[in-house]
Structures are given as structure tokens and as C-alpha cells.
C-alpha positions in Angstrom: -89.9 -34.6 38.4 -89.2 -37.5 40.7 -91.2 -37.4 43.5 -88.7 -39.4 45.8 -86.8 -36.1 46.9 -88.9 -34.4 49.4 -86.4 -32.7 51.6 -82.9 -30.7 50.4 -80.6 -29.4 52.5 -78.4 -26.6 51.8 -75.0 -25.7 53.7 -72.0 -23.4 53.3 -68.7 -24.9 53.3 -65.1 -23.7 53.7 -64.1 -20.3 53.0 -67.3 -18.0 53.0 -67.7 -15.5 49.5 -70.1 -12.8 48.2 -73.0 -14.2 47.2 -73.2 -17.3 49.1 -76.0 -16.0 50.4 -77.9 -15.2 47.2 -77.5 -18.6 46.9 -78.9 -19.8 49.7 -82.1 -17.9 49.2 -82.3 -19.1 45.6 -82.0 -23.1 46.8 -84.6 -22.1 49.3 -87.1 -20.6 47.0 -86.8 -22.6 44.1 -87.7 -25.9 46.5 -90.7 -23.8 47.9 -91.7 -22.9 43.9 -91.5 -26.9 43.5 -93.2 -27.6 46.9 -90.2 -29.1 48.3 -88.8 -28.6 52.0 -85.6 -27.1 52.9 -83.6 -27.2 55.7 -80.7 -25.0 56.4 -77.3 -26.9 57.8 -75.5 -24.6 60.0 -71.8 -24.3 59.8 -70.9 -27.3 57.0 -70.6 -30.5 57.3 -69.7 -29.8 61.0 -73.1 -28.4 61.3 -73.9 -31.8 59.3 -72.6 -34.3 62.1 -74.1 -32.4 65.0 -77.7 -32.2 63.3 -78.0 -28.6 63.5 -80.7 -27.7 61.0 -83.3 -25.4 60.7 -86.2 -25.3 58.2 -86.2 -22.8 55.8 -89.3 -21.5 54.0 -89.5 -18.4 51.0 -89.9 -16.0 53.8 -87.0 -16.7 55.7 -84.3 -15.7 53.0 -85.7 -12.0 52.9 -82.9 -9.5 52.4 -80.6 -11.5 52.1 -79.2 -10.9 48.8 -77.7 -8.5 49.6 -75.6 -9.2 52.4 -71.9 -10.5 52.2 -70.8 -13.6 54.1 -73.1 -16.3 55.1 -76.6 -16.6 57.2 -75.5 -20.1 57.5 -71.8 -20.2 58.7 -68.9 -21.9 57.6 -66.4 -24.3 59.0 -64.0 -27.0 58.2 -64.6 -30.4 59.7 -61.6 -32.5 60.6 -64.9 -35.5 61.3 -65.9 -35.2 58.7 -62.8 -36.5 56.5 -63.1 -39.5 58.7 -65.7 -42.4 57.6 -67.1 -42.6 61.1 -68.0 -38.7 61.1 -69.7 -39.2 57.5 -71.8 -42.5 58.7 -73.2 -40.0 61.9 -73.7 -37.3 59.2 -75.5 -39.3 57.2 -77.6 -40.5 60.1 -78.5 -36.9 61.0 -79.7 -36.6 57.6 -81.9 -40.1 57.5 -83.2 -38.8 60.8 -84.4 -35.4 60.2 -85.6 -37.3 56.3 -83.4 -34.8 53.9 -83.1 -36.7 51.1 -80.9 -34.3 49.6 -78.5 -31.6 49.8 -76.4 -28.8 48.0 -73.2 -27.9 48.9 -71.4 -24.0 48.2 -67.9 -24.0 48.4 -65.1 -24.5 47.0 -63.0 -27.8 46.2 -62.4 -29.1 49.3 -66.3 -29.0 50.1 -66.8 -30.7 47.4 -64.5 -33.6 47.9 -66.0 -34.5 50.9 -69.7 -34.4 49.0 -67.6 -36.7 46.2 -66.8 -39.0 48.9 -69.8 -39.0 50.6 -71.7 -39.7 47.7 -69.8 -42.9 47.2 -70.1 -43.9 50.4 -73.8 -44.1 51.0 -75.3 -42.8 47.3 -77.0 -39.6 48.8 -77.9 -37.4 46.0 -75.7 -33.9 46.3 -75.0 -31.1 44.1 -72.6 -28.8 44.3 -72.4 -24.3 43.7 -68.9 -23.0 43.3 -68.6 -20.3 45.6 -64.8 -18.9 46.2 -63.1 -15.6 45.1 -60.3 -17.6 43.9 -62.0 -18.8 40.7 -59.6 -21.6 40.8 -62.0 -24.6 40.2 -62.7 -25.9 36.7 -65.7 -26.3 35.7 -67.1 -23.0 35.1 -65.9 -19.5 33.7 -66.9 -17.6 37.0 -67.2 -18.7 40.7 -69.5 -16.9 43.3 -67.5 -14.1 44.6 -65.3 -13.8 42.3 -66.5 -10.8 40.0 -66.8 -8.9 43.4 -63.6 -9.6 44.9 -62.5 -7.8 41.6 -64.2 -5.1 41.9 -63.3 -4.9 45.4 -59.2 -4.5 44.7 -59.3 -2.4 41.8 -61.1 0.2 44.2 -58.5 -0.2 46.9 -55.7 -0.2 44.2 -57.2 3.2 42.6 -57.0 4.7 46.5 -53.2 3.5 47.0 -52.2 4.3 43.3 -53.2 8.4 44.9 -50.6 7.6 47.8 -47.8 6.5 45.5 -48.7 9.3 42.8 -47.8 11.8 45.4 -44.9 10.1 47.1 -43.4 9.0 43.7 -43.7 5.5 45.8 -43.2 1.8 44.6 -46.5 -0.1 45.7 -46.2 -4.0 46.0 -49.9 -5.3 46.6 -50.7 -8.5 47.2 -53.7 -9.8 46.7 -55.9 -13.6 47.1 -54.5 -16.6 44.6 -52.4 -19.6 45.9 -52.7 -21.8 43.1 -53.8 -19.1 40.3 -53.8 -16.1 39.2 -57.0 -14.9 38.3 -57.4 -12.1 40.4 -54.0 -10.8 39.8 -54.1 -10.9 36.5 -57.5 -8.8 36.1 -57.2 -6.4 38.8 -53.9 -5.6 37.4 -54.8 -4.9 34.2 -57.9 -3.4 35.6 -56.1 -0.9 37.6 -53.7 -0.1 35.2 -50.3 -2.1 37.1 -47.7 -1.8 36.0 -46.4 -5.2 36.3 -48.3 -8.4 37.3 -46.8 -11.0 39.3 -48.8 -14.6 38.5 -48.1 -18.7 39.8 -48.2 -19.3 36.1 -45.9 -16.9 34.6 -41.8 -16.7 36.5 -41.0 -13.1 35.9 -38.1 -13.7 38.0 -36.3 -11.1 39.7 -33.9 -9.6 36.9 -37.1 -9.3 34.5 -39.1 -7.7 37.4 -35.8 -5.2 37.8 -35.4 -4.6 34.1 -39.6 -3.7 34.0 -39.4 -1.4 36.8 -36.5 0.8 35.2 -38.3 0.7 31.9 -41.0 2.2 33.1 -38.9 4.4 35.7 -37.1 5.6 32.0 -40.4 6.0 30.4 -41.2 9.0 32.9 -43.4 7.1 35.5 -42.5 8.7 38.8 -44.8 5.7 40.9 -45.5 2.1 40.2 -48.5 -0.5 41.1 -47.2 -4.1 40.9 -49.9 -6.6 42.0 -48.8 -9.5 43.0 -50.7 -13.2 43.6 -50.6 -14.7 46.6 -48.8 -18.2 45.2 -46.5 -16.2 42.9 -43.0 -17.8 43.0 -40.7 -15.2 42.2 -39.9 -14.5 46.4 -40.5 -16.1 49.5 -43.0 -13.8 50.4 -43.7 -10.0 48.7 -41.8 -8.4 51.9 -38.5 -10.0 50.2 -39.6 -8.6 46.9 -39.7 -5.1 48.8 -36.3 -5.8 50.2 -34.6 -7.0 46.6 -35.9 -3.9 44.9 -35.3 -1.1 47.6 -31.5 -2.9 47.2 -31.6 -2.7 43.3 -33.6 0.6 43.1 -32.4 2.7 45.7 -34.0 6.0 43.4 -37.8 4.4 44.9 -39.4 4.3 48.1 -41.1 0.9 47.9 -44.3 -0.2 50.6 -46.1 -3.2 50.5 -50.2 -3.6 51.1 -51.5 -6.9 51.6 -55.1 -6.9 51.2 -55.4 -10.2 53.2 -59.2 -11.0 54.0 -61.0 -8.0 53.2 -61.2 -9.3 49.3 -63.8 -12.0 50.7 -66.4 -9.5 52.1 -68.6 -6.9 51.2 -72.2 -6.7 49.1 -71.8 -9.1 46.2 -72.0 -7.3 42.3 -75.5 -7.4 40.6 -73.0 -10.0 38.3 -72.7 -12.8 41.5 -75.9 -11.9 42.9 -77.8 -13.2 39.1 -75.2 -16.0 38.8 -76.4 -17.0 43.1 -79.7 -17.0 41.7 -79.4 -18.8 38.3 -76.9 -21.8 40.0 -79.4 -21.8 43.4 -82.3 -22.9 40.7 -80.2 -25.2 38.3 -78.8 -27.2 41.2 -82.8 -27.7 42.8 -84.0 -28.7 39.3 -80.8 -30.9 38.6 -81.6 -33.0 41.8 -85.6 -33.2 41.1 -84.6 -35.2 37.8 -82.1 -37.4 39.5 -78.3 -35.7 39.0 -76.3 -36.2 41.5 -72.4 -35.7 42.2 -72.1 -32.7 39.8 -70.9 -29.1 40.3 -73.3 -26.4 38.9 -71.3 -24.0 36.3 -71.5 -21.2 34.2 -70.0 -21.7 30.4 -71.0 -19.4 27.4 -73.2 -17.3 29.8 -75.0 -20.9 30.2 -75.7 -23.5 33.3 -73.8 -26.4 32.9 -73.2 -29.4 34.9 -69.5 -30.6 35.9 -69.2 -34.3 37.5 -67.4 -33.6 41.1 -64.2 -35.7 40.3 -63.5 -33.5 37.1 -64.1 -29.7 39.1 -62.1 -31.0 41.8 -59.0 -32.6 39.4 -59.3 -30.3 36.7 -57.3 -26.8 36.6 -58.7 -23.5 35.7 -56.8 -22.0 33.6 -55.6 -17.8 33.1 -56.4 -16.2 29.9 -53.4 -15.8 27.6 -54.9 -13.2 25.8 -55.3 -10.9 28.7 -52.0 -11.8 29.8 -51.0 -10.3 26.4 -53.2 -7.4 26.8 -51.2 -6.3 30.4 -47.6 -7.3 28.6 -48.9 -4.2 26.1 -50.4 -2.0 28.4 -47.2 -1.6 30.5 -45.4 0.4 27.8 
């Protein structure tokens, strides 16, 4: 262990996600198990610039893992993306002597750790945390796995409504730039189409699936539909093309919005908190810096900050197969 590093902070950055907080308390205890001091930064790197921390000791993350959101806070920083906001940032952290910190967020968070890293060499480590999954780097992102399990309940509740109201269901759901949630809620929930950024159904193929199954004796339809999906301008004009196509269905649309973010994180994000909260402690005690904690093979793994934020995560092909088969 290198004995330089006697003070890590930890904040939340950006969009907040189930089991941020798991990984709060797990930063927190694994520095008390290595007799290390930890200071909570409230409300990012905004938090950051005004000095507003708060020692954190094993105690002070009780029953915690539970909860959805953040103890923390969250905000974006327009200071911070200027070099004069990072030098007073990084004075507040000389001051209060954290020689450290760990960032959870998402890609943006950790461009501005990237850049402050450079700047003045202050050791950082990033946790993914966004429902998006949409940072390479890892298989699975904190949040994620219960944002999933979050839709595919509210989808099984409105797939009762269109049952009985032989009703079209358009529901949108979180992914600009992916479409990872789609993709697995869809097929999760039995849709029967999938609307994804990286696959153009386009509007004659989405037609053409929707009368298939209409002919195949299905009297309602689910079609999920991500966020960044290009087909439409929005999935209101998606509504409007179809009720104009497909007069025979009465077509709503349910966009799920924010409520995918919150709620108690899965036993699934609350381990992976828990296991990334300790690899990220341990990483900095032996002198990493500027890398992302991930989860590959069911194993940590460490991601330099210019690749997570550059790379792409990519869908799997083979579930996208799996829903193309299970729409027959």
C-alpha cells in the first residue's frame, strides 16, 4: 500500500442511479477497513469548488444500501468545465488535505476527472453509475439491472390495459445514444416490436410488423421504444403515423420519463456498488489513477478514462436476434 494517500473523497456526479448509494457506503467502509479518511463531497464537483465536505466514517453509511438516489446529491457544474473553477477545486481539496477522490457517474463526470487529472496529477478513480449502460468499459453500470427490472413491471401493468382495450401501446423508455434498455425490457416483457438508435426499422417495416402480428390473432400490441430511436421525431408522431395507417387500433403512448432512475436498487447493483466501491479504494492505495472501475466476465476490471469515455458500448446482436424470433 502506499502510504502517501491519507484522505479520499467521494462525490456523485450527474444524473443520480440505483445504487449510487451502495456505493458510497462501500468507498466509505473500505477506506475505514484500510484506516484511511473519507470525506463526502456534496453535490459534485459543484460541491467540489465550494468546499462542502463532510467526513464520513463506517457508521455514517448505515442503511443506506438500500435507498435509491443519492445521500450525497448531484449536480452539473458549468465552473467546473472552466480551468479557473478546477484550480479553486483543487485548492479546496489541498486545503481540507484529500489526497484523493472517486467519482460515480456517468461520462461526462468522468471527463471532467480526465481533465482534472491532467491538469494538476490528482489521483481519481472513477464508478460507472447511469441506467443508460452506455459507457464502455464494463458489461453493467450501477442502475442499470434495476432500471430493467423497473419497466418490465410497468410494461406487464399496461400490457393488462391494452389486453382489454385491444389497444396499441407505444412506450418509451431511457436511451439517447443506445439501446440497451429497450432492447431487454422488450424482449423481457414480451414486445412485440423494439424500436432501437442502432437498428432503422423505419416506418413501412414498423407498419408491415404491426399487421403481421394484427394477422397472427394478436388483438393488443407493446412496442417499446428508445428514447434516441430515429424512426420519428418524437414517439407522439409514431402514434400519429400508425392511428393514420391502422385505423382497426386505438394506439396511446406512455412515456416513462424519470421514474426508470429511482426506486431500491436489485440485490444485482447493490453487490456490484459494493464490489466497485472496494476495487476503486484498493486501486488508488497502489497508485492507479485516471481509470474507470468495470465489471467484465463477472470480474473487476480497470478502464483508462479516455477509453470509457471514447469508446461505445455496444447492443447484443444475439438478443436482438432472439426478439426478431420471439415476435412471430
Amino acid at each position: 500500500m502506499l502510504h502517501t494517500i491519507k484522505k479520499i473523497g467521494v462525490l456523485t456526479s450527474g444524473g443520480d442511479a440505483p445504487g449510487m448509494n451502495a456505493a458510497i457506503r462501500s468507498v466509505v467502509r473500505t477506506c475505514a477497513f484500510h484506516d484511511i479518511k473519507c470525506y463526502g463531497i456534496y453535490r459534485g464537483y459543484e460541491g467540489m469548488i465550494d468546499g462542502d465536505f463532510v467526513e464520513m466514517d463506517a457508521r455514517s453509511v448505515k442503511g443506506i444500501i438500500n435507498k435509491g438516489g443519492t445521500i450525497l446529491k448531484s449536480a452539473r457544474s458549468k465552473e467546473f468545465r472552466t480551468k479557473e473553477g478546477r484550480q479553486v477545486a483543487y485548492d479546496q481539496l489541498k486545503k481540507a488535505g484529500i489526497d484523493a477522490f472517486v467519482v460515480i457517474g456517468g461520462d461526462g463526470s468522468f471527463t471532467g476527472a480526465m481533465v482534472f487529472n491532467q491538469e494538476f496529477d490528482f489521483p481519481v478513480m472513477g464508478i460507472p453509475g447511469t441506467i443508460d449502460n452506455d459507457i464502455f468499459g464494463t458489461t453493467h453500470t450501477l442502475g442499470y439491472d434495476t432500471a430493467l427490472n423497473t419497466v418490465v413491471e410497468v410494461i406487464d401493468k399496461i400490457r393488462d390495459t391494452a389486453s382489454s382495450h385491444n389497444r396499441l401501446f407505444f412506450i418509451e423508455v431511457m436511451g439517447r445514444d443506445v439501446g440497451h434498455i429497450a432492447l431487454n425490457v422488450g424482449v423481457g416483457a414480451g414486445a412485440e416490436e423494439i424500436l432501437i438508435p442502432e437498428e432503422d426499422l423505419g416506418l413501412d417495416r414498423l407498419l408491415e410488423s404491426l399487421r403481421r402480428s394484427k394477422a397472427s390473432g394478436k388483438s393488443s400490441s407493446i412496442v417499446v421504444v428508445a428514447e434516441g430511436d430515429k424512426i420519428g421525431k418524437s414517439v407522439f408522431e409514431l402514434k400519429d403515423y400508425v392511428e393514420e395507417n391502422m385505423s382497426e387500433y386505438e394506439v396511446r403512448v406512455s412515456v416513462l420519463g424519470h421514474m426508470q432512475r429511482g426506486g431500491s436498487p436489485s440485490c444485482f447493483d447493490r453487490v456490484l456498488a459494493s464490489r466497485m466501491g472496494v476495487k476503486a479504494v484498493e486501486s488508488l492505495l497502489i497508485g492507479k489513477s485516471n481509470y474507470m472501475v468495470g465489471i467484465k466476465n463477472d470480474m473487476m476490471d480497470l478502464t483508462p478514462f479516455d477509453q470509457a469515455v471514447k469508446g461505445k458500448s455496444k447492443i447484443n446482436m444475439e438478443l436482438l436476434r432472439v426478439s426478431d424470433i420471439m415476435t412471430v
